[in-house]
TORGU-471855 format. One record per residue (C-alpha): residue in three letters; y, z, x. Coordinates in steps of 0.02 Angstrom, whole numbers, padded with zeros to 5 digits, always signed. Layout:
BEGIN
ALAYZX/...
***
This chain:
BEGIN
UNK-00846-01893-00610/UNK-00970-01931-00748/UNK-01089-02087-00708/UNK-01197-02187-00809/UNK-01372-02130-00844/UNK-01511-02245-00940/UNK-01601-02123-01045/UNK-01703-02071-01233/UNK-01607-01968-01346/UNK-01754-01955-01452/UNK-01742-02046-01630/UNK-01630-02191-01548/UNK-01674-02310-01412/UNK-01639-02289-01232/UNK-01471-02300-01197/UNK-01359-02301-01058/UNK-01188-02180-01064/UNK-01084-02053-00968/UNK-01157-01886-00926/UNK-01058-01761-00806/UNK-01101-01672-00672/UNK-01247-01543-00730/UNK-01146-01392-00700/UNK-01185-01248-00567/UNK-01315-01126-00567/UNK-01246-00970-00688/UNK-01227-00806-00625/UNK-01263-00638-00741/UNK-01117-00620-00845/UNK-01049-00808-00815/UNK-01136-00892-00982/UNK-01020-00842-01138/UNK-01121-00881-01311/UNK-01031-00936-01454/UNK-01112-00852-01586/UNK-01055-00768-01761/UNK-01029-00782-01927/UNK-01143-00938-01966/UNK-01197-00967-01802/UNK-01308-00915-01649/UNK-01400-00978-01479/UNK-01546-01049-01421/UNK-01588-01014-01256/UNK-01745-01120-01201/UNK-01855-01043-01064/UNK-01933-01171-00935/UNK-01985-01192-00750/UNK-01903-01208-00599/UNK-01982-01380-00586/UNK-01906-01422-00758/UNK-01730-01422-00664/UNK-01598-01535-00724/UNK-01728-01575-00873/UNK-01613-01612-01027/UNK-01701-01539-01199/UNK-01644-01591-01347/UNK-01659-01471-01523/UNK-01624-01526-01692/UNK-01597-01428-01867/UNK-01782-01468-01936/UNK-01718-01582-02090/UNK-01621-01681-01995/UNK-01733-01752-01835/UNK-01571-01866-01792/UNK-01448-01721-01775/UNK-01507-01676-01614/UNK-01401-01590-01470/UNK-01452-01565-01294/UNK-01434-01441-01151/UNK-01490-01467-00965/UNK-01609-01334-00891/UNK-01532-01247-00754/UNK-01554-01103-00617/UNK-01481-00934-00706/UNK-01469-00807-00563/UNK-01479-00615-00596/UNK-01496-00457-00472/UNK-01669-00462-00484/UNK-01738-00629-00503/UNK-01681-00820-00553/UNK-01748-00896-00731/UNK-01739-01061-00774/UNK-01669-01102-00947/UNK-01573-01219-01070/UNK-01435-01140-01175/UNK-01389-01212-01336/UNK-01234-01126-01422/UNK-01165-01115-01562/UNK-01290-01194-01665/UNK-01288-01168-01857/UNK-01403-01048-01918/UNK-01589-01106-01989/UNK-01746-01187-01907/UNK-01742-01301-01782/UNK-01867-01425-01711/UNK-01859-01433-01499/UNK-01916-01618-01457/UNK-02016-01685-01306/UNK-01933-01832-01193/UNK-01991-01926-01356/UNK-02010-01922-01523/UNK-02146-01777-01545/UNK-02081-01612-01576/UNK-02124-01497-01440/UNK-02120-01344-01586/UNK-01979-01276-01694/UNK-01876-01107-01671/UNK-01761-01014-01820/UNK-01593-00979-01757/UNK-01531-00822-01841/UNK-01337-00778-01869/UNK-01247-00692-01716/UNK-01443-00688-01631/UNK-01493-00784-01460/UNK-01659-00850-01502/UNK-01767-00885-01362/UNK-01896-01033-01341/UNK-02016-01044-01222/UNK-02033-01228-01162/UNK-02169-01174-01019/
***
């Protein structure tokens, strides 16, 4: 069940709402992207230690259109990355944003592309 969480979502005070469970670690194969016509990912590269961190992106013009993603183990035959996937987005560029308001850099998203950012 979801519980309450006091947090920053960036351009608005902290807040308190409902957040579920961060999911379980993914598996290769186990993270469909919803990308096409329009639209692609953002997967956002971090550390182990940045588990659980939630990253928020935004389309550059629009600072308080921001969605979020948790960073979380992604397990595959050879190793295990940490990352935050963001999907779909709209295509164009997008600013990632610290816990605050100072952009951490900016990405482009390109149609039916995963873009990659590296947060570490």
């Amino acid at each position: 069940m979801p519980h309450p969480q006091i947090h920053d979502h960036g351009a608005h005070a902290p807040h308190e709402h409902e957040h579920p469970p961060l999911p379980a670690p993914s598996h290769e194969g186990s993270v469909v992207l919803d990308i096409g016509a329009g639209t692609g990912a953002l997967v956002i590269h971090a550390t182990d230690a940045d588990d659980g961190l939630e990253i928020h992106a935004s389309p550059a013009d629009r600072p308080e259109q921001r969605t979020h993603a948790a960073v979380r183990p992604r397990h595959l035959p050879d190793r295990t990355l940490y990352a935050a996937v963001l999907t779909p987005l709209p295509t164009g560029r997008y600013t990632v944003w610290q816990r605050d308001d100072t952009p951490h850099g900016s990405v482009d998203v390109t149609e039916g592309q995963v873009s990659d950012y590296r947060w570490a």
